[in-house]
BALUMVEX-404928 format. One record per residue (C-alpha): residue in three letters; x, y negated, z negated. Coordinates in steps of 0.1 Angstrom, whole numbers, plus 5000, padded with zeros to 4 digits. Example, Ala and Ser with C-alpha at 12.3 -4.5 7.8 and 13.67 -1.06 7.14 Angstrom:
<pts>
+------+------+------+------+
! type !    u !    v !    w !
+------+------+------+------+
!  Ala ! 5123 ! 5045 ! 4922 !
!  Ser ! 5137 ! 5011 ! 4929 !
+------+------+------+------+
</pts>
This chain:
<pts>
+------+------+------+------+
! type !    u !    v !    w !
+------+------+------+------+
!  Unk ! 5000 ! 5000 ! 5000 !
!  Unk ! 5012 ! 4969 ! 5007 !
!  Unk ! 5008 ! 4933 ! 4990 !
!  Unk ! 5022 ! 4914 ! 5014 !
!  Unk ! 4996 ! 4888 ! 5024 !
!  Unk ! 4971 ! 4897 ! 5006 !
!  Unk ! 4948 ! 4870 ! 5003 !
!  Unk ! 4932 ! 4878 ! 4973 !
!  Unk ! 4963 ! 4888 ! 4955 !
!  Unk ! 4994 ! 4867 ! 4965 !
!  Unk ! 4986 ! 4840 ! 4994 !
!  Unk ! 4981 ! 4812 ! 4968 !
!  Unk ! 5012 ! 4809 ! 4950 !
!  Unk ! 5023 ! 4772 ! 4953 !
!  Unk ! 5048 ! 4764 ! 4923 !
!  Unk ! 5041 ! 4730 ! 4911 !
!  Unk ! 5066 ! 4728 ! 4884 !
!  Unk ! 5092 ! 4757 ! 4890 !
!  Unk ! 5127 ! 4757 ! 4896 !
!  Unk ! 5135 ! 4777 ! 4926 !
!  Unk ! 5156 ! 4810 ! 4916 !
!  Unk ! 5193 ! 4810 ! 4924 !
!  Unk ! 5199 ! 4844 ! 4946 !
!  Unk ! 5240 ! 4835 ! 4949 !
!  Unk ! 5252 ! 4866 ! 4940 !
!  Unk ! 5232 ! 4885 ! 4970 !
!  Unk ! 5259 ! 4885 ! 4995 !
!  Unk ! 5233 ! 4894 ! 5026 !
!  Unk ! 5205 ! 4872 ! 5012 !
!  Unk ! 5205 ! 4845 ! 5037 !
!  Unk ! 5169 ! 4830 ! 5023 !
!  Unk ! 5168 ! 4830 ! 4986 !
!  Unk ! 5140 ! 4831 ! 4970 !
!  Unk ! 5107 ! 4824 ! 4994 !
!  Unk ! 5114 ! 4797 ! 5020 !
!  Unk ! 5143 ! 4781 ! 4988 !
!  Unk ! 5171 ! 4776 ! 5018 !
!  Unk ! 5143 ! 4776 ! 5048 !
!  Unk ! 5165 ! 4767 ! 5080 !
!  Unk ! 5139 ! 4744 ! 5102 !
!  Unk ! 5142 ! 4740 ! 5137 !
!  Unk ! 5157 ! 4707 ! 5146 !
!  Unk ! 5135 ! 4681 ! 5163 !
!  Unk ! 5118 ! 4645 ! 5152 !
!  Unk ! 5097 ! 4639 ! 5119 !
!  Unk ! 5064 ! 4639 ! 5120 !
!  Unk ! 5047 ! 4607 ! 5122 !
!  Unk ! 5033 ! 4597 ! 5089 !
!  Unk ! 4994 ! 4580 ! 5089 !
!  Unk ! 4997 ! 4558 ! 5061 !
!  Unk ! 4961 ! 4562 ! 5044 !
!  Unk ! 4938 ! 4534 ! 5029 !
!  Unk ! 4905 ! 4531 ! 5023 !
!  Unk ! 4892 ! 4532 ! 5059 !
!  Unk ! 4914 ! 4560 ! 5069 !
!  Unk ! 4907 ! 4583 ! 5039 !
!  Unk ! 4876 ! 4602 ! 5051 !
!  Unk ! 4900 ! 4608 ! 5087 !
!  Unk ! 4926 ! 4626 ! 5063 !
!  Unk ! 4901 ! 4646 ! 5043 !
!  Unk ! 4885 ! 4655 ! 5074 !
!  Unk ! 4919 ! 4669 ! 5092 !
!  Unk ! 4926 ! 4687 ! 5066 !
!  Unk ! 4901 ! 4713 ! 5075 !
!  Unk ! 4919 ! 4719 ! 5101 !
!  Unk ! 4961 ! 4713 ! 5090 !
!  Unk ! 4976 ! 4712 ! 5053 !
!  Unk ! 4979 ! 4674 ! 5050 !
!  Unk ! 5001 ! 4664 ! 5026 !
!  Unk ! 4999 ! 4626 ! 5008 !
!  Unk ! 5033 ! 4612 ! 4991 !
!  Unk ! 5021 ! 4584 ! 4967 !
!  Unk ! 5051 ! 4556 ! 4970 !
!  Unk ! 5047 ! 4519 ! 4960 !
!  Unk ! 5070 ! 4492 ! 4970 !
!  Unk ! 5084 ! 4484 ! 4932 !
!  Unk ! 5101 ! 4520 ! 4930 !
!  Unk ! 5129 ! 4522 ! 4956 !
!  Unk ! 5131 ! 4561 ! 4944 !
!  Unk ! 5098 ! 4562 ! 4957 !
!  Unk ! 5107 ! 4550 ! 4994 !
!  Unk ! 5139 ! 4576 ! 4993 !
!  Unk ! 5118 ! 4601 ! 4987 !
!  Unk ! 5089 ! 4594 ! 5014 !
!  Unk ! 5113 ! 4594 ! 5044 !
!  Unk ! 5130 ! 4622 ! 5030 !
!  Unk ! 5102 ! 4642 ! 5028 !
!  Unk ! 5091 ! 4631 ! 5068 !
!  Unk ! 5125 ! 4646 ! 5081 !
!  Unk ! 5118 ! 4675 ! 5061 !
!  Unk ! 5089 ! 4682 ! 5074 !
!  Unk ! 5100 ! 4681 ! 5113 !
!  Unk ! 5115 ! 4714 ! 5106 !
!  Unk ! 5077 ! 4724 ! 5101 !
!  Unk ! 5061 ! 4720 ! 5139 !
!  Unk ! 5034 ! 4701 ! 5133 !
!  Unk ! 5016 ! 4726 ! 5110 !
!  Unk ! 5015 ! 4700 ! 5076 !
!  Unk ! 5002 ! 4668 ! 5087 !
!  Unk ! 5022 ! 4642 ! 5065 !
!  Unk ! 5008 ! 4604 ! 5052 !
!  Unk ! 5016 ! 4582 ! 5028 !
!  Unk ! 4996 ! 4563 ! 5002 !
!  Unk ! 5009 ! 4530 ! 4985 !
!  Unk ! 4992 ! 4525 ! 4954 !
!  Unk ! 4994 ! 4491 ! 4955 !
!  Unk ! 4976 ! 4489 ! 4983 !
!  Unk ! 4952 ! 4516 ! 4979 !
!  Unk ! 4950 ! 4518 ! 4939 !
!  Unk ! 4915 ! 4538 ! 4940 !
!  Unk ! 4936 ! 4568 ! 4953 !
!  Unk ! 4959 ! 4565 ! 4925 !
!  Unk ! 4931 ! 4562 ! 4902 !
!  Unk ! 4911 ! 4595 ! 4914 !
!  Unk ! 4940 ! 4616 ! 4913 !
!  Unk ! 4951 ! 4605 ! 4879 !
!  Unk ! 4989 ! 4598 ! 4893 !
!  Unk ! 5012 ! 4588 ! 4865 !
!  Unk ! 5046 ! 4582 ! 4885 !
!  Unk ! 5056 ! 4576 ! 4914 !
!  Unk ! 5066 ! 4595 ! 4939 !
!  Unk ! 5038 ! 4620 ! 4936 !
!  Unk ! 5031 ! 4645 ! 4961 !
!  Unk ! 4993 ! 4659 ! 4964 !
!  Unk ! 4985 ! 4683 ! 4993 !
!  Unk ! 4950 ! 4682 ! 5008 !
!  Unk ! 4935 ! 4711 ! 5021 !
!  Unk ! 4894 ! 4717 ! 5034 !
!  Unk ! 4890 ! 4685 ! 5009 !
!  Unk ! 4905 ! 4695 ! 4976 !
!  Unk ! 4937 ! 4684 ! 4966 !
!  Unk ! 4963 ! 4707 ! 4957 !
!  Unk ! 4990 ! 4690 ! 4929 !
!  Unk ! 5026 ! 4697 ! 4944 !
!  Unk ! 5052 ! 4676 ! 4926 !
!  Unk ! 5061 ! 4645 ! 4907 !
!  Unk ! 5096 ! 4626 ! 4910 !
!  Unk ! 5122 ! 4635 ! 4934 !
!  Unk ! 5121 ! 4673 ! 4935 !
!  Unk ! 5151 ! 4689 ! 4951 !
!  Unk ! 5149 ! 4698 ! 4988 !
!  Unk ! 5149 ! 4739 ! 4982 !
!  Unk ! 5117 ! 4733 ! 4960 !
!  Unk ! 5098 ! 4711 ! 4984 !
!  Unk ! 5103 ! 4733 ! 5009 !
!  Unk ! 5095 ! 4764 ! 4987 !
!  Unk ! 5064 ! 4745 ! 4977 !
!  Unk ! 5052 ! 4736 ! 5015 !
!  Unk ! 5059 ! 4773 ! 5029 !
!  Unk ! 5035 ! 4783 ! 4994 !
!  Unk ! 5011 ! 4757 ! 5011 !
!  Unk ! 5014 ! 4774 ! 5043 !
!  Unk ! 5002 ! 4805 ! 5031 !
!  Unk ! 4974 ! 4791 ! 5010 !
!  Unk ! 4961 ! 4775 ! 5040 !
!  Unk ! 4965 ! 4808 ! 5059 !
!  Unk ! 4949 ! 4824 ! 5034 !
!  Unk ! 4920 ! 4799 ! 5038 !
!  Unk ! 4919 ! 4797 ! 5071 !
!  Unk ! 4935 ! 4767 ! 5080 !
!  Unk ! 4955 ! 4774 ! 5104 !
!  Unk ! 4960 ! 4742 ! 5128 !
!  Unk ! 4985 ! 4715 ! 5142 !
!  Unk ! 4990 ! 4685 ! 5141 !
!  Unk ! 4983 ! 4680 ! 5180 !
!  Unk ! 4952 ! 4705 ! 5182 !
!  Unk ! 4967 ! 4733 ! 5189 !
!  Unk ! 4973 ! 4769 ! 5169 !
!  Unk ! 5001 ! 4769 ! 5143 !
!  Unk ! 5031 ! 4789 ! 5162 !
!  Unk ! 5042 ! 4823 ! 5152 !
!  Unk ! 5068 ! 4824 ! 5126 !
!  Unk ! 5093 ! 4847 ! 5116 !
!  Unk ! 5088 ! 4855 ! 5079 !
!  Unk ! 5121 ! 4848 ! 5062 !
!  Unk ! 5141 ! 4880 ! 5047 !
!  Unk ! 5134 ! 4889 ! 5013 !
!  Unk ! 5168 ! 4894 ! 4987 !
!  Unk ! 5176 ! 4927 ! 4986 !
!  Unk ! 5157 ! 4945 ! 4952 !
!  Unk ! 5123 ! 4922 ! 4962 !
!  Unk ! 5124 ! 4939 ! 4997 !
!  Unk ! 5134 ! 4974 ! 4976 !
!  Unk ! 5103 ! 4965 ! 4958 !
!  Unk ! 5084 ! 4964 ! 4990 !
!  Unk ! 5094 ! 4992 ! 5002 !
!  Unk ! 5087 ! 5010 ! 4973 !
!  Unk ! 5047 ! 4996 ! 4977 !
!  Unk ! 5050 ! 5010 ! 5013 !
!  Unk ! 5047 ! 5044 ! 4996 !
!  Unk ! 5028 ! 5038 ! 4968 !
!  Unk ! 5057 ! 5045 ! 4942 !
!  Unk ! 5049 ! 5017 ! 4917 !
!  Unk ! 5071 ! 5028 ! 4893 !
!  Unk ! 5102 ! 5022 ! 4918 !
!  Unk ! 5085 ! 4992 ! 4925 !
!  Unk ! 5084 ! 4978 ! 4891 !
!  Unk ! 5120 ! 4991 ! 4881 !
!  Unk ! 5135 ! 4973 ! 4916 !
!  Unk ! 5114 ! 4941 ! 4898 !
!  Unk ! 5123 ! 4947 ! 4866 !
!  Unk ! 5163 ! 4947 ! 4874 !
!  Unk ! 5158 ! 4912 ! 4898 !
!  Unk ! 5142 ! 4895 ! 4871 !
!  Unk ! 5170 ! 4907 ! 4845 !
!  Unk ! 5193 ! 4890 ! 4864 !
!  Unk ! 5171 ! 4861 ! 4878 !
!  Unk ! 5149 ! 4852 ! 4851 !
!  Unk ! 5137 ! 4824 ! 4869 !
!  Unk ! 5127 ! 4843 ! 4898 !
!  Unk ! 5092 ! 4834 ! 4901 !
!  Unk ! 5081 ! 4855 ! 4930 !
!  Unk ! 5094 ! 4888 ! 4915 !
!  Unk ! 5078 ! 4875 ! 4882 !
!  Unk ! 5048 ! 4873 ! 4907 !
!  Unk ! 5053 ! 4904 ! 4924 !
!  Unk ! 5058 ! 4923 ! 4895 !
!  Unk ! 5020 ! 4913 ! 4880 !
!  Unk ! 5006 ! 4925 ! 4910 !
!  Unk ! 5029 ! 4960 ! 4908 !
!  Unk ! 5013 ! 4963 ! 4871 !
!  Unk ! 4975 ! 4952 ! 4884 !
!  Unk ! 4974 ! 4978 ! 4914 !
!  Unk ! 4991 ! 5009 ! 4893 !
!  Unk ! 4963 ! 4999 ! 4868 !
!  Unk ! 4935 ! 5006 ! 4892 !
!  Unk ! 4953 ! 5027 ! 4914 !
!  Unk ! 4946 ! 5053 ! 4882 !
!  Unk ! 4909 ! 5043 ! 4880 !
!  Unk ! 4886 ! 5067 ! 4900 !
!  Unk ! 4847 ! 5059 ! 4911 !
!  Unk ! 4834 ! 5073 ! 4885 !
!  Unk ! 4859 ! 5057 ! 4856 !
!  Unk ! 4853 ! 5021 ! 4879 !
!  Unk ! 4812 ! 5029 ! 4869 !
!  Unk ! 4822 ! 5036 ! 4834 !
!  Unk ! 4840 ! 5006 ! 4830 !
!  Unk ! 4811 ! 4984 ! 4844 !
!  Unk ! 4788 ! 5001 ! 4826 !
!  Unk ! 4806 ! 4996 ! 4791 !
!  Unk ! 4816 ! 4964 ! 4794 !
!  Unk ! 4779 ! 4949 ! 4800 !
!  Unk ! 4766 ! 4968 ! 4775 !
!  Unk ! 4797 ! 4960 ! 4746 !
!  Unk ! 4805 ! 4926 ! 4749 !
!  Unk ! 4832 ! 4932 ! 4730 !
!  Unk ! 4854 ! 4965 ! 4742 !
!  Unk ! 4885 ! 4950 ! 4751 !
!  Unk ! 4899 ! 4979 ! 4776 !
!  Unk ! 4863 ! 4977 ! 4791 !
!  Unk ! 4863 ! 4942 ! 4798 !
!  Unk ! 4903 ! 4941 ! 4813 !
!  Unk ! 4895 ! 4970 ! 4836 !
!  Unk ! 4865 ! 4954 ! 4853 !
!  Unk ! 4888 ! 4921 ! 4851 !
!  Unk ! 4912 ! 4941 ! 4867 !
!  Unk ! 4886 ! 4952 ! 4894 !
!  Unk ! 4871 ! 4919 ! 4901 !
!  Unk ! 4907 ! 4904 ! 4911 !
!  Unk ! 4911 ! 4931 ! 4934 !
!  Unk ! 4875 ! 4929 ! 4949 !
!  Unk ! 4881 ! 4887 ! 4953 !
!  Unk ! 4856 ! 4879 ! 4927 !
!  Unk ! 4888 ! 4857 ! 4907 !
!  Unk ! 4862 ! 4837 ! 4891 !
!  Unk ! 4842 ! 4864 ! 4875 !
!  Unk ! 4873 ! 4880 ! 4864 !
!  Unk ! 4884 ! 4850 ! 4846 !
!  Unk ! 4855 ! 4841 ! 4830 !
!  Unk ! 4852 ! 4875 ! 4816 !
!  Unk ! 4885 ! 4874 ! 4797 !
!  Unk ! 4880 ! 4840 ! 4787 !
!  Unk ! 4847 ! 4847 ! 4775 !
!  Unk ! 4864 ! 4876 ! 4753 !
!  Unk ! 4890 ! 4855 ! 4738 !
!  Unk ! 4861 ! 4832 ! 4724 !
!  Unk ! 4845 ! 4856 ! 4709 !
!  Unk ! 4875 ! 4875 ! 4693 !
!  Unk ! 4902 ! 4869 ! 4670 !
!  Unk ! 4936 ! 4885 ! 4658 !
!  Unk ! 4956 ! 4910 ! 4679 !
!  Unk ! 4927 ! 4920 ! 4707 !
!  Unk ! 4928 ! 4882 ! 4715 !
!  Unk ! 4966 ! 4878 ! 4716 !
!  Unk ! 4963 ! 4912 ! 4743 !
!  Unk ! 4937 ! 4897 ! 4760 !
!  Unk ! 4953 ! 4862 ! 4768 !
!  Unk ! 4985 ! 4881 ! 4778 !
!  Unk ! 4966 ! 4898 ! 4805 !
!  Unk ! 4949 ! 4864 ! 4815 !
!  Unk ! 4982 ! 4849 ! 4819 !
!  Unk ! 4996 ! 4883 ! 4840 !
!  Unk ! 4961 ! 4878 ! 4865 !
!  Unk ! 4971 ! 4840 ! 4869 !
!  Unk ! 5002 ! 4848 ! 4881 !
!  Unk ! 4988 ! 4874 ! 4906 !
!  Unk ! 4962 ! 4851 ! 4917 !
!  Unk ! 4985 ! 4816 ! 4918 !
!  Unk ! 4993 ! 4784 ! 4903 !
!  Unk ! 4981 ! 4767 ! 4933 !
!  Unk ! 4946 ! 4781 ! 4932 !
!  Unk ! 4921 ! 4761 ! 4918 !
!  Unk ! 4899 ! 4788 ! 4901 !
!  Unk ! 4935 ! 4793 ! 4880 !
!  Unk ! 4937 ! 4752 ! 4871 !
!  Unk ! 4897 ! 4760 ! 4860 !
!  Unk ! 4902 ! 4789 ! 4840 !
!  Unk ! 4934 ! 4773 ! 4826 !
!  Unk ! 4914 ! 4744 ! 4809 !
!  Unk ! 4884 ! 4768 ! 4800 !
!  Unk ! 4914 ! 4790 ! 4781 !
!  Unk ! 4926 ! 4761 ! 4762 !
!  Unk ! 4891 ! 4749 ! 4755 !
!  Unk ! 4888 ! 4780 ! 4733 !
!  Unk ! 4922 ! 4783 ! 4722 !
!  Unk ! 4922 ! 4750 ! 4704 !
+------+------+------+------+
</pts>
């Protein structure tokens, strides 16, 4: 079985506030990380619309059709200049398929105002409408660009699929995996999870900060989890978790189920609805696996940024 782009499991990953892992030590790795070292194809950046009032609707509308992303810049903060014609050469290397603007908040304070932008630079993708927080100050060019190939695949996974011009969003060559992550995959190839998670287990020993084996390695433990569950145990578990509100294994495994079958928001309610309800070491287990689903499911997602506040409304 394979988990590569999987919608419903790992297409909406975008790392708002990560630092991208450091692969040195792979001597073949030639891409660490997801799209960390990216090489682009040369040509001209992108022309950027600058948005205001009148020309907001136009972005929200084009961004059913192509990622958009804003950068929030004012003329006060030189940083934020530096890093709004960075980010337009950086993103000629992406053929048209991120449609970039920029916003001045002085000039267009409202926009500021709705998206509750602290700083500047800010960087806020928009995709069918709904923005998508990316990052905040000058972020290091291997994590914008890990951050815009996450946006890619969101919008794949969404359906957006467009250019800039019109057209469809050209093929591209997926970058090489480092060397245990793509051991990993192989090891889903033949449904050996437990070579999977030990390939994971090693990368993240000596990458702690690799986020998409930390990633990969929730979705390992999810899948073996209901890989074991049969029709009949699946009917069970439904079966005891609507009638006892409070079995915890009931209510992960039809979590569990729910994330697999795409409904994200039922499983998270579910747990969250759990953890208000309980106390002491059942609640700790349960907010554990609530964290482990977000990670399978993505920062970037906005049923995650939902259930996130709902988790912390019962927490505290």
């Amino acid at each position: 079985m394979s988990l590569r782009g999987a919608v419903d499991l790992s297409a909406l990953k975008a790392r708002a506030t990560a630092t991208p892992p450091q692969h040195a030590a792979h001597p073949t790795d030639s891409a660490p990380g997801v799209g960390a070292n990216r090489t682009a194809p040369e040509g001209e950046a992108p022309p950027a619309l600058a948005v205001d009032e009148a020309s907001f609707p136009e972005l929200v509308q084009l961004s059913a059709r192509v990622p958009v992303l804003v950068l929030l810049w004012a003329q006060y903060s030189p940083e934020s200049q530096r890093v709004r014609d960075d980010l337009g050469a950086q993103l000629a290397g992406y053929g048209g398929r991120i449609a970039y603007s920029t916003a001045d908040i002085e000039a267009f304070p409202q926009l500021a105002q709705a998206l509750a932008i602290q700083a500047v630079p800010t960087a806020v993708a928009f995709l069918k409408g709904q923005p998508i927080p990316l990052f905040q100050g000058a972020a290091a060019p291997a994590q914008v660009s890990q951050l815009l190939d996450e946006l890619l695949r969101v919008a794949e996974a969404n359906g957006v699929t467009g250019t800039v011009d019109g057209g469809p969003a050209p093929e591209q060559a997926e970058p090489p995996l480092p060397p245990r992550l793509q051991e990993a995959y192989d090891a889903l190839e033949k449904g050996d999870y437990a070579g999977a998670e030990e390939a994971l287990t090693k990368e993240l020993a000596e990458y702690p900060a690799d986020h998409e084996a930390k990633a990969m390695l929730a979705q390992v433990h999810l899948m073996a989890r209901v890989e074991k569950l049969g029709q009949d145990d699946a009917e069970r578990a439904r079966k005891a978790a609507a009638e006892s509100p409070d079995d915890l294994e009931a209510q992960l495994t039809v979590a569990d189920l729910d994330v697999v079958g795409g409904h994200v928001e039922d499983a998270f309610s579910r747990i969250v609805a759990f953890i208000s309800r309980n106390f002491g070491p059942e609640r700790e287990t349960a907010r554990v696996r609530l964290l482990e689903l977000f990670e399978v499911v993505g920062a970037a997602d906005p049923r995650v940024s939902s259930a996130r506040q709902q988790l912390a409304r019962v927490l505290f």
